[in-house]
N, C-alpha and C positions, 0 to 999 in steps of 0.2 A: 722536168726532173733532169738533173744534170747526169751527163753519161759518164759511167764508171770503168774502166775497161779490166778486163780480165786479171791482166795482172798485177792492177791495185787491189783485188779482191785479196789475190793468193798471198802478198805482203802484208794484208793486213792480219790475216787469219794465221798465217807465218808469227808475225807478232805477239800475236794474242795466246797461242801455245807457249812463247818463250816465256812471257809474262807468269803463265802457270806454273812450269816446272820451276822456275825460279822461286816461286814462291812454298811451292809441297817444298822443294830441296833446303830452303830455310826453315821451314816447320821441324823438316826430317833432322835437321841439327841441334834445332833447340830441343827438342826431344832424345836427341841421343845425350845432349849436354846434359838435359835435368836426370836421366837415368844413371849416367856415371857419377852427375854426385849424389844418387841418395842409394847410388851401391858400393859404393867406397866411405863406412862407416868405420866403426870397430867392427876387428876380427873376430868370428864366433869362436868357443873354443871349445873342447871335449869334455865334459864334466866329470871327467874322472882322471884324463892325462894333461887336465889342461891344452893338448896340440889342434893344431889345425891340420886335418889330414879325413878326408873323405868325409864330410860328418852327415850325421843322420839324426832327425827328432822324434823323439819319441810321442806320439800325439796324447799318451795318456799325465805322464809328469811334465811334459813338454820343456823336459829336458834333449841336451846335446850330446852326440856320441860318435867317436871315430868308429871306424872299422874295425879296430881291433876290439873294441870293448863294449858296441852294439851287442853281441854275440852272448855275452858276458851279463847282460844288462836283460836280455832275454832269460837265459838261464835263472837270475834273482828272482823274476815275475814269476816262470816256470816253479819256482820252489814256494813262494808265497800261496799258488793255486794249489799246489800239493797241500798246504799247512791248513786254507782255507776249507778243501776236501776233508780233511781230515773232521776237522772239526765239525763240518755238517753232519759226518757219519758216526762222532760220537754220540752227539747229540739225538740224532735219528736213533740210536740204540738204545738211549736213555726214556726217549718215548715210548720205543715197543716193551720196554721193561715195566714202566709205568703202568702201560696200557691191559701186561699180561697181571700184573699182582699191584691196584689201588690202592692198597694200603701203602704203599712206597711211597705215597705224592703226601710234600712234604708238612702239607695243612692236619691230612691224614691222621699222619706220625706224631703230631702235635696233638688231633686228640686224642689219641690213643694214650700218649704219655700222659694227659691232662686225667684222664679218666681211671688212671690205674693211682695216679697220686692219689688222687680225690677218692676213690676205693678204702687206701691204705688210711685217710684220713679219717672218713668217716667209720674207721671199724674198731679206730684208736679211740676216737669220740664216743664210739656205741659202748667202748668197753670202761672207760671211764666211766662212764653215766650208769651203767649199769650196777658197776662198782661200787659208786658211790651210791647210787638208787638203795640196792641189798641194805647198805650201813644204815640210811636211813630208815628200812622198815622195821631193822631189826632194834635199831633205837626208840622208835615211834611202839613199836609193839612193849619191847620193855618199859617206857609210859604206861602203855595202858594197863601191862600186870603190874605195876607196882600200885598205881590209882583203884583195881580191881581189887588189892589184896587189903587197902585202905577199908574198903566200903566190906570186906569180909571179916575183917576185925572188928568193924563196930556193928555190924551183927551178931556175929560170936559174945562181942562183951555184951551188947544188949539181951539177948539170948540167958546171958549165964546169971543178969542180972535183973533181970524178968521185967525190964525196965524199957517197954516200948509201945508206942499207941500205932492209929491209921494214920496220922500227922510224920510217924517215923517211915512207915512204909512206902507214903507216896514221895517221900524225899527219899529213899532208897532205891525205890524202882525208877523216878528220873535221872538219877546216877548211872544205874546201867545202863538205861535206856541211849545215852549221852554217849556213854563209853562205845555201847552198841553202833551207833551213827559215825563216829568217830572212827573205830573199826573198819565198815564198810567203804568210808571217804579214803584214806589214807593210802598212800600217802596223795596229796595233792599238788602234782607232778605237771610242769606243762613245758611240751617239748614245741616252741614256736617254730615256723620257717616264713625267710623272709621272702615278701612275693617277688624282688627284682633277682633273685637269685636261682638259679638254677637247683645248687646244692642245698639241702635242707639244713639247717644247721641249729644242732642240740645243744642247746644253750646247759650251763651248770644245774644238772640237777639239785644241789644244794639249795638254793635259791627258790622260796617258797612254796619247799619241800617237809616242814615241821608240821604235827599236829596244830590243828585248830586252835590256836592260839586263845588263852581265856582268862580271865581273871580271877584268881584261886585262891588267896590271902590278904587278908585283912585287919588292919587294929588303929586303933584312935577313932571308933566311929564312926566307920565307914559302911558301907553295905554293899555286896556285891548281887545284881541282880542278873534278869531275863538269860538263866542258864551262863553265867560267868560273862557275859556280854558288855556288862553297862557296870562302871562302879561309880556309887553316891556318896557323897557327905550327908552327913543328919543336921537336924535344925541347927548345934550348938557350934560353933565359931571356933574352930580348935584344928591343930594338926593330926591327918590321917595318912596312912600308906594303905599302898596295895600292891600285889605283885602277881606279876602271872603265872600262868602254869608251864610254862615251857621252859628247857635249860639247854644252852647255846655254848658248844665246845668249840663247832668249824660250820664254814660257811656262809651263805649271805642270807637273811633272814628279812622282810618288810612286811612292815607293822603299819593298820592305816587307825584312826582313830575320827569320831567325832564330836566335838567341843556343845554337847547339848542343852549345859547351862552352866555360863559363866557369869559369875559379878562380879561387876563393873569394876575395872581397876582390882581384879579379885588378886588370886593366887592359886596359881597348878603348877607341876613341877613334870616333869616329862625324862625320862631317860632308862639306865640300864643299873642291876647292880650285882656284883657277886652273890649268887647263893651260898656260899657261907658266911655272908654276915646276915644273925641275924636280925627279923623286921623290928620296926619299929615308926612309932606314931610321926616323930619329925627327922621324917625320909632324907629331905635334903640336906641334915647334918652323919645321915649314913657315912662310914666308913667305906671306902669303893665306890660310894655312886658317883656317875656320871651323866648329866644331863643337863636341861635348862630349865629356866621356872621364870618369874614374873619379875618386872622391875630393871628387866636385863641382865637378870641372874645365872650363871654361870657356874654348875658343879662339875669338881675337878675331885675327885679322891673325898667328896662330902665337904668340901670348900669351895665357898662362895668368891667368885673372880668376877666382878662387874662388867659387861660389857666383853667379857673375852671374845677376839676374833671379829668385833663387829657386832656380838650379838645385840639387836634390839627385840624386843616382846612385842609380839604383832596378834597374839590372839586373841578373836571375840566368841560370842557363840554362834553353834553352828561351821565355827571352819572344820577345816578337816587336813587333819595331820598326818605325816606319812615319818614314820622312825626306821629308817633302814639301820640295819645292825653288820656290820663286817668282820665277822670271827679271825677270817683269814688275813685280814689287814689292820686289824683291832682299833676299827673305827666306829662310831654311829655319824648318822647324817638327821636333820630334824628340817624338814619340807611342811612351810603352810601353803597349802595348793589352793587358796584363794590369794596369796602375796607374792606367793611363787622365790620367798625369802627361801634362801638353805644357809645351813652352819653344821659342821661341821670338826666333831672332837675327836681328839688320837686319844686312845684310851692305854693306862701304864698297865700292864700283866701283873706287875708284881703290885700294884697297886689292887687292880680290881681282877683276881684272876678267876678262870672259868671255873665250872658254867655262871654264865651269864644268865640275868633273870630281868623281864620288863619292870621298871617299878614306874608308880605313879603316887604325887603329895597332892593331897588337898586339905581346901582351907576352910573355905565359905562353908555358911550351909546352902545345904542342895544343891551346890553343883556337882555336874553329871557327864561324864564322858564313855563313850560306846566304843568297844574294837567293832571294827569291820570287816566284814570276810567276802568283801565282792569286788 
């Protein structure tokens, strides 16, 4: 091993120091150099003076602020916490209020209003119906004295004219008897509610609110039987009327019927006609009537109008017909609820004025039509 002497050692190690600080003192420069320029940007400035003059950030809007207007910039926040205050301690007020009287919370209040309308509603509604309930019995009563004072006259005449068998009595006692049940039923009043509703709701009493509806008049050979129920044609091929017993000022009135025998390509006449015009055997040339009949026949004022509105004739035997009557809007409607057809006629006042009376023409013999009361 070659010999080294002392003071190559200390030259070399001498050396080897210079080499370092030489090198940290270059690092130390380029670091001082990369620092000044990425601190020598744009000037920050004050966001309120624009200046460069002490500034300070604020780490919440991380905005810039001189000294003079940090101060300043505190005090805005200070007042936003006040406004923030506030408002939580109105609010907190508003809940103990709530808290002490529930009927304040505003669902509440909503039904409280809901429930006093709907009060006010139904007591308007009670007093209609009631209203009009009254007018009805006392019209349906006057019915049945006048029908009572009938069946007292021709006792009385019978009576004075010594002119009466058991044939006369058991047709007098099913008359009252009628009258009697008729009495009891009345009026036949039905106050529906509907199940998705809450509130009950009383539909127009008017609306099939009249006596039992029956067949009470007759000529051209007709026959009215089973208690006014069912009227017939007789064997002979000829025009008949019939009318009912009920007389229609106001209100909505439905009428159902069914079609028990009809022939074939026959002829029936269906509709309404003033009670003061009177009957007579070929109905559909009445004066005031209004209704429909066979062929596509169409009465308007006792004139035949082919086809009016669309009408086509859809009846066989056995359907079953629904004749709604509308006093108040001086309509009828005529529904086959096997065809599920409607039609519908505006009726003139001054043509057909009240009361209004069911008529019904027939042609054939033996055909047969029933009211229904169910």
């Amino acid at each position: 091993m070659p010999f080294i002497s002392e003071y190559a050692v200390k030259q070399r190690c001498h050396l080897k120091r210079s080499v370092l600080e030489c090198t940290e003192t270059n690092d130390c420069k380029t670091n001082l150099s990369t620092s000044m320029a990425s601190s020598n940007p744009q000037k920050v400035l004050c966001v309120t003076c624009n200046k460069v003059t002490g500034l300070f950030t604020c780490r919440g809007c991380q905005q810039n602020f001189c000294t003079s207007h940090v101060a300043e910039h505190r005090q805005e926040l200070g007042k936003q916490m006040d406004e923030i205050t506030v408002e939580h301690d109105r609010f907190r007020q508003i809940l103990i209020e709530q808290n002490t009287d529930l009927r304040m919370h505003p669902l509440l209040i909503e039904i409280t209003e809901w429930e006093q309308q709907s009060i006010e509603k139904i007591r308007q509604l009670a007093h209609d119906a009631r209203q009009q309930l009254e007018e009805l019995i006392i019209a349906s009563r006057k019915i049945l004295s006048e029908n009572l004072t009938k069946i007292g006259n021709e006792l009385n005449k019978a009576r004075e004219e010594d002119n009466y068998f058991e044939t006369d009595f058991v047709e007098w006692i099913a008359k009252i008897d009628r009258l009697k049940k008729e009495a009891n039923e009345l009026p036949n009043v039905r106050l529906p509610c509907f199940d998705n509703n809450i509130l009950p709701v009383i539909s127009n009493v008017r609306e099939n609110t009249s006596l039992k509806e029956i067949f009470q008049q007759s000529t051209g050979e007709a026959a009215i039987e089973d208690n006014g129920e069912v009227a017939v044609k007789n064997t002979r091929v000829s025009h008949a009327a019939v009318r009912g017993r009920g007389e229609f000022n106001s209100g909505q009135h439905r009428f159902r019927f069914r079609i028990e025998r009809y022939f074939k390509s026959g002829w029936l006449q269906i509709g309404i006609v003033s009670k003061t015009i009177p009957l007579q055997a070929n109905s559909y040339q009445t004066p005031s009537l209004y209704g429909w009949g066979a062929s596509n026949q169409v009465y308007l004022d006792g004139r035949n109008h082919q086809g009016y509105n669309g009408y086509i004739t859809d009846i066989q035997t056995n359907d079953e017909i629904e004749l709604a009557v509308d006093c108040d809007t001086r309509t009828i409607i005529l529904t086959n609820e096997r065809t599920h057809s409607t039609y519908r006629l505006a009726v003139d006042l001054q043509r057909c004025p009240f009361p209004w009376q069911l008529s019904i023409g027939l042609y054939y013999s033996l055909d047969r039509i029933r009211i229904l009361h169910t």
